[in-house]
N, C-alpha and C positions, 0 to 999 in steps of 0.2 A: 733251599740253600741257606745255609748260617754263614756268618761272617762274627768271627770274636777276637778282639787285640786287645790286650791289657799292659797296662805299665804299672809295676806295683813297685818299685823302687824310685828314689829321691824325691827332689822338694814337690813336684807334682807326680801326681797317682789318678790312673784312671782306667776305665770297663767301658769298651764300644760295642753294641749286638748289633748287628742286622740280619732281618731275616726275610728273603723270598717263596714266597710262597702262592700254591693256583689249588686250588681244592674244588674240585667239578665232581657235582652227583646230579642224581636225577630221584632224588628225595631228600631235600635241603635239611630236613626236619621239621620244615615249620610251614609247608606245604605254600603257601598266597599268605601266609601271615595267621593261618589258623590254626595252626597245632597241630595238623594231620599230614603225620609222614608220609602220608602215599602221593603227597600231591593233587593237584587241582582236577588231574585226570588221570584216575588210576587204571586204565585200561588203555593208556596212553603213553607208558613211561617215559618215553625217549622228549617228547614233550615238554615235560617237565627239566630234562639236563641242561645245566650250565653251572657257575658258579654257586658254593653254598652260601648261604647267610651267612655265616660264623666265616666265613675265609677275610682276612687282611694282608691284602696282595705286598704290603709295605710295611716293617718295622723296624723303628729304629733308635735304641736306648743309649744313653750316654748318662753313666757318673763319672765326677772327675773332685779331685781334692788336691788343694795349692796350699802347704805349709808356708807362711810368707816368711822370709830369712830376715826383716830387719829389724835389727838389735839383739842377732841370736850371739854375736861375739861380745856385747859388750857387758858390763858389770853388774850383778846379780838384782841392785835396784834396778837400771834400766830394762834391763831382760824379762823381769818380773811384771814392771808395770807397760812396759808397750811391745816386748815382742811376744813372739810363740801365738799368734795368729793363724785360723785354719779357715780358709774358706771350702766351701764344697757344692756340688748340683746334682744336682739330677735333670735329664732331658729326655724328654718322650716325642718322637713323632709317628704315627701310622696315617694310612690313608684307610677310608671306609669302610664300611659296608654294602654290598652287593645285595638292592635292592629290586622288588619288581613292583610296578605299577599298576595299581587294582584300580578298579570302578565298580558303582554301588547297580544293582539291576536290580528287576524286580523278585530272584531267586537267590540272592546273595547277593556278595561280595565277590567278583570276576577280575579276571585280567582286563586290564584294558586295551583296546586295540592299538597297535602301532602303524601309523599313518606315511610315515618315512619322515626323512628330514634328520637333522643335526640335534642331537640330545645336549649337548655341551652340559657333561659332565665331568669334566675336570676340576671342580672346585673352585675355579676362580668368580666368586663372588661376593659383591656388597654384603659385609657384614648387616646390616638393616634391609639385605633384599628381600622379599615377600614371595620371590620367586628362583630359586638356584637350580634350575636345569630346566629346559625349554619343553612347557608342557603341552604345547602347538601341537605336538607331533604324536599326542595322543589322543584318543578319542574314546568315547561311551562306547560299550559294547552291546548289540543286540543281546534281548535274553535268546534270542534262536541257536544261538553258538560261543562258543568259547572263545576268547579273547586271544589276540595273534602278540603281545608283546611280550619280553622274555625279561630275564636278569638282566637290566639294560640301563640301571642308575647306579649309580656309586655315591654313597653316603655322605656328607662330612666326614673332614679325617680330623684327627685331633695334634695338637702341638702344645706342648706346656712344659716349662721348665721352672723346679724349683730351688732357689738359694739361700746357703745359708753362712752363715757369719759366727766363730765362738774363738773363746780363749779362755784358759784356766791361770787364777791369781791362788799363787802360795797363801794363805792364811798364817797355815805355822809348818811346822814340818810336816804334822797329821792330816792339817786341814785344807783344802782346797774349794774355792769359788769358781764356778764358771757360768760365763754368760755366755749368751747364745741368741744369735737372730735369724731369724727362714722368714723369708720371701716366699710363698707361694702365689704360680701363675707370674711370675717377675714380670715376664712382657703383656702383662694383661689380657692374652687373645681369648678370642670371644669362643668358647662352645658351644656347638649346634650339638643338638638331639638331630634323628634322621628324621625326613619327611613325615607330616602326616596325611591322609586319606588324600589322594589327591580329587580334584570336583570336577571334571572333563569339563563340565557345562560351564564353570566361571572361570577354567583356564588358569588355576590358580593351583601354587604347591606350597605351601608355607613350612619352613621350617619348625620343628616342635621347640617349643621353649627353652630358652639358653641354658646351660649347665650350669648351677651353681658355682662359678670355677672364676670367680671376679678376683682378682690381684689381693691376696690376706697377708697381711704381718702376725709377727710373735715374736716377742720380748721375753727370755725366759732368764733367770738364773740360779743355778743347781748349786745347794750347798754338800761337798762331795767329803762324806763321811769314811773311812776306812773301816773296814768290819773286822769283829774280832775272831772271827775263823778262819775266812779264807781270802783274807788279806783284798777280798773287795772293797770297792764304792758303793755305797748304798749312797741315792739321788731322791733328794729331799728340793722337789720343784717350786719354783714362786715364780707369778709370771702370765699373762696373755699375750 
């Protein structure tokens, strides 16, 4: 299911998506995490069904752009030096990835067995946890047999919004300056990579190393040339 509302006229402008979506096989592509489409048991198919790796049950995009109005009426000094201000975003949220729970045995890498109990995988966890979904409720699997747990984690989802700040100063009539600020990551939030290997025996699931994705600025300003063809800007950058 898609969901799209757009407003492209007056002082704010903006693009909403959202998309639902359930993608169930019973050959994810990426079999336990090894690369082999047939799955963990290929004389087994049905086994193997549930949700695929690559499905994100949850998406949901927002740009939006606020031309600010003050000092759009007033005198060509004033106008020039403090109106025609445009701020603008970008906003991204999904939830996960549809993960499954391996353990290491002495013939590989296995599913691991699922014991019962409350997985608490909804995401609501301490950014510094060591542990985001209850890994009690798994266990080592015999190498005698295959491992009884399914697609039964869901990843980190991700949230990030970025902002940005510009306005363009008359030079002469030909010439134009414009600065320009983005906020990336504005609210700082922390990104999780998905689980790594989980250790049944130390009960432990650590999240894999944060995303590169820490709160960045940029400072830009474009000196905006008119070209002599086709009546373009050519942007001539200075700026981190």
């Amino acid at each position: 299911m898609q969901i799209y509302v757009t407003k492209r006229k007056g002082q704010s402008t903006f693009n909403l998506g959202y998309t639902w979506s359930k993608v169930l096989t019973d050959t994810p592509g990426g079999g336990i995490g090894s690369g082999v489409d047939t799955g963990e048991d290929p004389g087994n198919r049905s086994a193997n069904y549930g949700p695929a790796d690559y499905d994100r049950r949850h998406i949901f995009v927002a740009s939006y752009v606020y031309r600010v109005p003050f000092f759009s009426k007033s005198n060509a000094i004033l106008r020039n030096a403090l109106g025609g201000w445009e701020a603008s975003g970008i906003t991204r949220w999904q939830t996960g990835q549809y993960l499954t729970v391996t353990s290491n045995s002495s013939i590989g890498t296995r599913r691991a067995d699922y014991i019962g109990g409350e997985i608490k995988n909804d995401g609501n966890y301490e950014p510094d946890a060591s542990r985001w979904f209850n890994t009690a409720v798994f266990a080592q699997v015999p190498d005698t047999r295959r491992g009884t747990s399914g697609v039964m984690v869901v990843g980190p989802g991700r949230f990030l919004t970025d902002l940005s700040l510009r306005k363009k100063f008359s030079i002469t009539e030909r010439f134009k300056l414009q600065f320009q600020g983005d906020l990336f990551n504005a609210f700082n939030q922390v990104m999780w990579n998905n689980s790594l290997s989980v250790s049944t025996a130390m009960r432990s699931a650590r999240s894999a190393a944060q995303r590169p994705t820490k709160r960045a600025t940029r400072v830009a300003v474009d000196l905006l040339i008119p070209s002599g063809k086709e009546g373009y800007f050519l942007q001539r950058r200075r700026g981190r």
